[in-house]
C-alpha positions as CSV (number, residue, x, y, z in Angstrom):
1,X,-8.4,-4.3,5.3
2,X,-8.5,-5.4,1.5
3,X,-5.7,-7.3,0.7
4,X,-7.0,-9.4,-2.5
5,X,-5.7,-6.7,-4.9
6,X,-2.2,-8.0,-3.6
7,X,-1.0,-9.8,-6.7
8,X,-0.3,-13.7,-6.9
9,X,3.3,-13.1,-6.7
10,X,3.9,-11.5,-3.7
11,X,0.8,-13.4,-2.5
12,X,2.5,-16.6,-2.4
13,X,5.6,-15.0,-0.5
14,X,3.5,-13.3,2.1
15,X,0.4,-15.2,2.4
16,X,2.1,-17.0,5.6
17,X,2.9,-13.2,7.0
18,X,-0.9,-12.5,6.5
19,X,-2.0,-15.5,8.6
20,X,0.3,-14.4,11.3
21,X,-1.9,-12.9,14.4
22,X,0.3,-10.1,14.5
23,X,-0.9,-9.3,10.7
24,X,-4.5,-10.1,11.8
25,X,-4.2,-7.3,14.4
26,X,-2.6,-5.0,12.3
27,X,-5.7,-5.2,9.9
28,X,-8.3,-4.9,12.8
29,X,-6.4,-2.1,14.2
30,X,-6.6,-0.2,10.6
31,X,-10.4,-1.2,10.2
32,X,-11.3,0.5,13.6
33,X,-9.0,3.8,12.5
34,X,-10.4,4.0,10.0
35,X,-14.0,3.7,11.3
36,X,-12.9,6.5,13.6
37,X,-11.8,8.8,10.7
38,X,-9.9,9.4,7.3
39,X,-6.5,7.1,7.0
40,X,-4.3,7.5,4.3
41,X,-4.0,6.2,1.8
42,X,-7.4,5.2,0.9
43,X,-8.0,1.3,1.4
44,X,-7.8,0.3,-2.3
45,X,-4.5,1.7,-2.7
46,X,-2.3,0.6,1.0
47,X,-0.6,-2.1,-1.3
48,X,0.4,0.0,-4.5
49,X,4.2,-0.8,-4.6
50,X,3.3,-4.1,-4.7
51,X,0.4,-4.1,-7.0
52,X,2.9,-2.0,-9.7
53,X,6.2,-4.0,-9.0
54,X,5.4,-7.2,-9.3
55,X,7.9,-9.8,-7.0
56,X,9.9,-11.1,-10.0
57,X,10.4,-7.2,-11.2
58,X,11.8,-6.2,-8.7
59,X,15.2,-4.3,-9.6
60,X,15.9,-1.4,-7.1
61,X,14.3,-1.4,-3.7
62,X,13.5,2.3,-2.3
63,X,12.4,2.7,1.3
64,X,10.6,5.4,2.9
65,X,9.2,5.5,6.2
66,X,5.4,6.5,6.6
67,X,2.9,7.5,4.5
68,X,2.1,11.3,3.8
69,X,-1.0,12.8,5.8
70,X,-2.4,15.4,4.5
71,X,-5.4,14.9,1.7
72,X,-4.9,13.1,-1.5
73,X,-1.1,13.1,-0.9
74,X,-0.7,9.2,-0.4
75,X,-1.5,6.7,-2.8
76,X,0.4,3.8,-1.7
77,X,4.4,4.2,-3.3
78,X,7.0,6.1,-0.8
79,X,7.5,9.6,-1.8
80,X,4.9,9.9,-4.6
81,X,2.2,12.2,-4.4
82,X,-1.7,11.6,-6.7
83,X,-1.7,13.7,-10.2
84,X,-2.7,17.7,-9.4
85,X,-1.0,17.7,-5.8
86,X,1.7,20.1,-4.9
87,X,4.9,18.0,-4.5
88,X,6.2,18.3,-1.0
89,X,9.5,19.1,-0.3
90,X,11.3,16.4,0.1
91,X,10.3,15.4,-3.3
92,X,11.1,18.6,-4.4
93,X,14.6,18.1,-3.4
94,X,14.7,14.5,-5.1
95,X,13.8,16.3,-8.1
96,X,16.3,18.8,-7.4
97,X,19.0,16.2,-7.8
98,X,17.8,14.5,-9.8
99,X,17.9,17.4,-12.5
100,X,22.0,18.1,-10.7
101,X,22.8,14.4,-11.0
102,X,21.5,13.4,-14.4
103,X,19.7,16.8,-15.6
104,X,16.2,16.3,-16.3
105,X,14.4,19.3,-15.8
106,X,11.9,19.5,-12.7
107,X,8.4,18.2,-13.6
108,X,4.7,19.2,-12.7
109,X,3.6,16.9,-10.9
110,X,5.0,13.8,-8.1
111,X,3.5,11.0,-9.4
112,X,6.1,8.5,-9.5
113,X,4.4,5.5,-11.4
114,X,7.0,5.0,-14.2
115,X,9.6,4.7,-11.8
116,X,7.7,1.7,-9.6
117,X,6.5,0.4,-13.5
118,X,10.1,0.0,-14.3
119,X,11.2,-2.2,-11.5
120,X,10.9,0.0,-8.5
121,X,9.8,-1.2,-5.0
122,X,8.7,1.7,-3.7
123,X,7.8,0.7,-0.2
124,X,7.3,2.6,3.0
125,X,7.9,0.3,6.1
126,X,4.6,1.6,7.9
127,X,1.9,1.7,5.6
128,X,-0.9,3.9,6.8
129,X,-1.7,7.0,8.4
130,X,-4.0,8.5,10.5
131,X,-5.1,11.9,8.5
132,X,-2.7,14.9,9.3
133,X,-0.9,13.2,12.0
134,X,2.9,11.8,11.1
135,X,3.7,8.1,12.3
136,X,0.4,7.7,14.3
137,X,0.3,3.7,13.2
138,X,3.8,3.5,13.9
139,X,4.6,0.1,16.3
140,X,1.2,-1.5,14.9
141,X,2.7,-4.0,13.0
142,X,3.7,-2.8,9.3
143,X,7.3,-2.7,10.1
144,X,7.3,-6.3,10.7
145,X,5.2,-7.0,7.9
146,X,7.5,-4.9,5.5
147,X,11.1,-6.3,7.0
148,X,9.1,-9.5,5.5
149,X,9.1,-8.1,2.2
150,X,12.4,-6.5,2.6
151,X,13.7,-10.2,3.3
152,X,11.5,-11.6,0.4
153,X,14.0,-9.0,-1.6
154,X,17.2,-9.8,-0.3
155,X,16.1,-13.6,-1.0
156,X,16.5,-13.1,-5.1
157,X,19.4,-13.7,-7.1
158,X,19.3,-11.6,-9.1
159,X,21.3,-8.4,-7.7
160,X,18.6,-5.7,-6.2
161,X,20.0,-2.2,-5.4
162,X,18.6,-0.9,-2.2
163,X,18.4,2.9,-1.7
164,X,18.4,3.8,1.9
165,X,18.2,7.6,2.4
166,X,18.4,8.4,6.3
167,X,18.7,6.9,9.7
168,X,15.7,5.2,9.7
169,X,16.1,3.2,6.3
170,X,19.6,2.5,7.1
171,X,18.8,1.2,10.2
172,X,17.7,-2.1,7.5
173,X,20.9,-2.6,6.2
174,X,21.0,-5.5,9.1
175,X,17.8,-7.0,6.8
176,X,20.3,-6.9,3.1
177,X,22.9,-8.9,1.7
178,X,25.6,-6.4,1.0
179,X,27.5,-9.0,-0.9
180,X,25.0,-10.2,-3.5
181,X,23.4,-6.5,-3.9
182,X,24.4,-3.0,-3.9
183,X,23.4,-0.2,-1.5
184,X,23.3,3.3,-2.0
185,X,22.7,5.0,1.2
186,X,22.7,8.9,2.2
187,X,20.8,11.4,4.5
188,X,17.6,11.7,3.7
189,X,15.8,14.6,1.2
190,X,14.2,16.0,3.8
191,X,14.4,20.1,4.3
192,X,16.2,19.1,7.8
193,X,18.3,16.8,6.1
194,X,19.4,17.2,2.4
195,X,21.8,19.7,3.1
196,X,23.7,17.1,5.2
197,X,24.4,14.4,2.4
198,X,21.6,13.8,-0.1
199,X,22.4,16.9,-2.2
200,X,25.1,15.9,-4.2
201,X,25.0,12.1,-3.7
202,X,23.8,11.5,-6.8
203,X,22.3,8.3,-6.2
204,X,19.7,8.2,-10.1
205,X,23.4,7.7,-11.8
206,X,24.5,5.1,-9.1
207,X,21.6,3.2,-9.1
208,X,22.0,3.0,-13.3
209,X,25.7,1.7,-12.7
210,X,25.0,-0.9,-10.5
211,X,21.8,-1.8,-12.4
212,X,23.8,-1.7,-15.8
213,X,26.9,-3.9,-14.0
214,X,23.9,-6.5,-12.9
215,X,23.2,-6.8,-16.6
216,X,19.4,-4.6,-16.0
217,X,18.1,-2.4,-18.1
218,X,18.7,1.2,-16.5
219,X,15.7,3.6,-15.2
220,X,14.7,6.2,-17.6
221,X,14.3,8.7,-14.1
222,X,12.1,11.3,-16.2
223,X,8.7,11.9,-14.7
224,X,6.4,13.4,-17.5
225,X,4.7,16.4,-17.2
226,X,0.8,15.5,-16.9
């Protein structure tokens, strides 16, 4: 597994993690996957959020939980889907309100760069994927590597705002200082699930408030059309 495009920053957090022999599994197990067959996403790209939010960026904190698995979806930042691919639908439905919470119209595409550009860790707690089959490196050893960087988060000073949308993120709240930083928390935009809590929690103008009360510059949430 390629770690050296894993920038200094984070490197000199994690580089302990990485020695671990857990961590050394966890890459041997990914290297035989993906001798087997396609994983996702490609290799260059696993460590994207951190790569595009550099540690000392690091303003909001959004957890997701595995990668997508079908082609070209994943490219390394939780929800985001590669330039020309159909958004799936539980992007679709953070679009959708995101256009009821601050109005922005739907865009083209899923590609969620600006957002992880302006501050976002975009992280999914497992990493990789084997192709077209949901959470199948589930257990290997990503969770424990990101509840690493999830503590590496909660260690700043600065206030972070951690979004945890669902069960499964929530379940991290154990991980985050709830009295040095904010976090916004609601069911998850899943089809199964948005109707139960994320629609209508406008979380894009909460994240701005506490952001703007932590004396941060707020996100501009509008994904261009490519």
């Amino acid at each position: 597994m390629d770690t050296s495009g894993i920038p200094a920053s984070w490197m000199k957090l994690l580089g302990d993690e990485m020695d671990q022999p857990y961590f050394r599994k966890l890459e041997e197990f990914v290297d035989e996957q993906r001798k087997k067959g396609p994983v996702f996403p490609p290799e260059e790209d696993v460590f994207s959020a951190l790569k595009i939010t550099p540690y000392d960026r690091v303003n909001v904190l959004l957890l997701g939980q595995d990668p997508y698995h079908d082609n070209n979806q994943a490219h390394g930042l939780c929800f985001s889907v590669l330039p020309g691919i159909k958004p799936p639908p539980s992007l679709m439905n953070i679009f959708k309100e995101l256009r009821d919470d601050l109005g922005f119209p739907i865009p083209n595409n899923g590609y969620l760069v600006p957002w992880a550009e302006q501050g976002i860790l975009m992280l999914n707690a497992v990493l990789t994927v084997r192709a077209h089959e949901p959470n199948s490196h589930k257990g290997k050893g990503w969770e424990k590597f990101t509840d690493a960087i999830i503590r590496k988060v909660n260690d700043r000073t600065e206030p972070v705002v951690f979004v945890l949308w669902g069960g499964y993120a929530q379940k991290k709240k154990a991980l985050i200082d709830a009295d040095r930083h904010v976090i916004i928390s609601s069911a998850h935009p899943s089809p199964l699930s948005a109707h139960s809590g994320f629609f209508g929690s406008r979380p894009f103008s909460k994240i701005n408030a506490a952001l703007k009360d932590a004396g941060h510059a707020e996100i501009d949430w509008k994904i261009p059309d490519l």
